[in-house]
C-alpha positions as CSV (number, residue, x, y, z in Angstrom):
1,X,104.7,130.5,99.8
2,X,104.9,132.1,96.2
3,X,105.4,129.7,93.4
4,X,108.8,130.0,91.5
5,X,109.1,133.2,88.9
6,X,109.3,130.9,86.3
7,X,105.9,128.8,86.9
8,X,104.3,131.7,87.6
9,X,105.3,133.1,84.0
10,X,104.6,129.9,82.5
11,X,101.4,129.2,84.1
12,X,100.2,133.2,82.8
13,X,101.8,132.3,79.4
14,X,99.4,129.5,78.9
15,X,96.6,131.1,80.1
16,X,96.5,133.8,77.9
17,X,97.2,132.0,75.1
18,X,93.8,129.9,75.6
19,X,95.1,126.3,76.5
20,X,94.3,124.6,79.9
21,X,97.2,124.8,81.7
22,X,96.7,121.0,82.6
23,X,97.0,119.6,79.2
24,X,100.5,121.5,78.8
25,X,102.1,120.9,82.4
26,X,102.1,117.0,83.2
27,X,103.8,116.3,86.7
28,X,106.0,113.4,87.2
29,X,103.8,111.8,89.9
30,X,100.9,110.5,91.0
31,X,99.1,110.3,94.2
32,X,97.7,107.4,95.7
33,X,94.1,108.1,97.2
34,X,94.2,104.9,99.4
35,X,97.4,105.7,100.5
36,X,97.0,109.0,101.5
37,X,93.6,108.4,103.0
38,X,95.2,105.3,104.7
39,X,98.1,107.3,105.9
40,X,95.8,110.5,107.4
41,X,93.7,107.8,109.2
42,X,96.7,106.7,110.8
43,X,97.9,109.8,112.0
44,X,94.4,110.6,113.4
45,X,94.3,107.4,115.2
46,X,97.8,108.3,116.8
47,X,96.7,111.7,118.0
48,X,93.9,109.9,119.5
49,X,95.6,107.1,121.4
50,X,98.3,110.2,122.4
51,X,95.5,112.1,123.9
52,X,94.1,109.2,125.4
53,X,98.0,108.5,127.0
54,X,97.7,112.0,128.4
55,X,94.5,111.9,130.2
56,X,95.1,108.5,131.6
57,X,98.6,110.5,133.2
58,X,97.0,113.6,134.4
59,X,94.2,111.8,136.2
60,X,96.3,108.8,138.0
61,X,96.9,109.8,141.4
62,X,93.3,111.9,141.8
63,X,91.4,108.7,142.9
């Protein structure tokens, strides 16, 4: 995905002029490390117990 023409021009602006582009562009959010670490431990443990939950299915009649 390209960024928007106008970040793109922005982002070149400033780095030609010789300032970091992070002290000039501040974003309106912040991200949460233990929530996001949290939240893609979760979803890990899911795919687990859902692959777990499959196996169990395919292998119930065999024995």
């Amino acid at each position: 995905m390209a960024a928007p023409p106008a970040l793109d021009v922005l982002t070149t602006h400033l780095l030609v002029d010789g300032r970091p582009v992070g002290q000039a562009v501040h974003a309106p959010y912040s991200l949460n490390t233990v929530a996001m670490y949290g939240a893609l431990l979760t979803a890990a443990a899911a795919a687990a117990f859902r692959q777990g939950a499959r196996l169990r299915e395919d292998t119930e009649g065999l024995v």
